[in-house]
C-alpha positions, 0 to 999 in steps of 0.5 A: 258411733261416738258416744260419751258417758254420764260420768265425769274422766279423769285427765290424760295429763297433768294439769300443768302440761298445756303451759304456757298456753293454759294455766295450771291453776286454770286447768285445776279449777276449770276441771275440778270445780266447773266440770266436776259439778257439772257432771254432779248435777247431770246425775241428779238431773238424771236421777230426778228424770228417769233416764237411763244413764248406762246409754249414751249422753248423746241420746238425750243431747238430740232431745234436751227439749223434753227435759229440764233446764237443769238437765239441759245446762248440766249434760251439756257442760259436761259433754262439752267439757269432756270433748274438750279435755280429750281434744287438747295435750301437751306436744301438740298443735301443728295441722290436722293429716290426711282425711281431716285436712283434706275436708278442711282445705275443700270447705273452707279454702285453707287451713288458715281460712278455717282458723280465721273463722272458728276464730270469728266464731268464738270472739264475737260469741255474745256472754259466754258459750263455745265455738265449734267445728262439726260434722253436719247431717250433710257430711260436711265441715261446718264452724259455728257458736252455740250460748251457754253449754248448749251444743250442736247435737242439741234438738233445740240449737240454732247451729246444728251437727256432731262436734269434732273440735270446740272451745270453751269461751266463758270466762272462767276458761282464760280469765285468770291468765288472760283477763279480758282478752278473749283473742288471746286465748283463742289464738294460743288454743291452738298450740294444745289441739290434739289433732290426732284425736280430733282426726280419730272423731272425723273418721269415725263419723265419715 
């Protein structure tokens, strides 16, 4: 069972270890300022709602309908936010191994096939939002977009499953280095996936 809790990790590395891919400056800001508060005011939302913050975040994912938009817009920002963080590293990119690569080359043809549309998936998001690739309630790889911070674990999302992997496209996520170029930083992305730790996710859940 993977399960993320209330308050927000540190990095695992230094803000400058995904250059020149990801800014230094850029990963700063994005973490202590965007991310940060995001798990600030998940935890007055939580607060405010009762909910018991010693369990799992996913529990109240899979039934963000009863709650708040607060709670809504805050515990998927930082849920997606800590996915993200665990899911890059410096020294990384390459191909996935084993299981992960397997099951990618049987839903989508090929590695590049699969790059090809979580690609699609993150440029033509509409405003700001994330592309991911997730594990469905089938068992098998999916790539999909969801608006804002919402996820796929959320009950009230059109693109449904458990993320394995997910890129955050709202501007405040490239705009400093790339500007308006949303390809740009979706296709150096892949150069900082850890796709060790993404592997570690898809085993876990199949």
């Amino acid at each position: 069972m993977l399960s993320t809790g209330f308050d927000q990790n540190q990095l695992a590395y230094d803000y400058n270890a995904l250059e020149p891919h990801i800014d230094a400056m850029t990963m700063e800001i994005h973490h202590t300022k965007h991310a940060a508060g995001y798990a600030k005011n998940l935890a007055e939302a939580a607060a405010e709602e009762g909910v018991d913050v010693s369990k799992p975040l996913e529990d109240v994912l899979m039934n963000i309908s009863k709650y708040s938009t607060k709670m809504r817009n805050n515990a998927g920002g930082h849920y997606n936010h800590e996915l993200f963080w665990k899911t890059m590293g410096p020294d990384a990119g390459g191909k996935p191994e084993g299981d992960l690569a397997a099951a990618i080359d049987a839903e989508f043809g090929s590695f590049d096939e699969f790059v090809k549309k979580f690609e699609d998936a993150g440029k033509t998001r509409f405003g700001s939002g994330w592309a991911w690739l997730v594990v469905g309630n089938d068992q098998k790889l999916a790539v999909g977009s969801t608006p804002n911070q919402d996820n796929p674990l959320m009950d009230v999302s059109d693109f449904k499953g458990t993320p394995l992997l997910g890129i955050d496209v709202w501007e405040h996520a490239y705009y400093l280095k790339y500007m308006n170029d949303r390809g740009g930083y979706i296709g150096n992305w892949w150069n900082v996936i850890n796709w060790k730790a993404v592997s570690e996710r898809f085993d876990a859940l199949t």
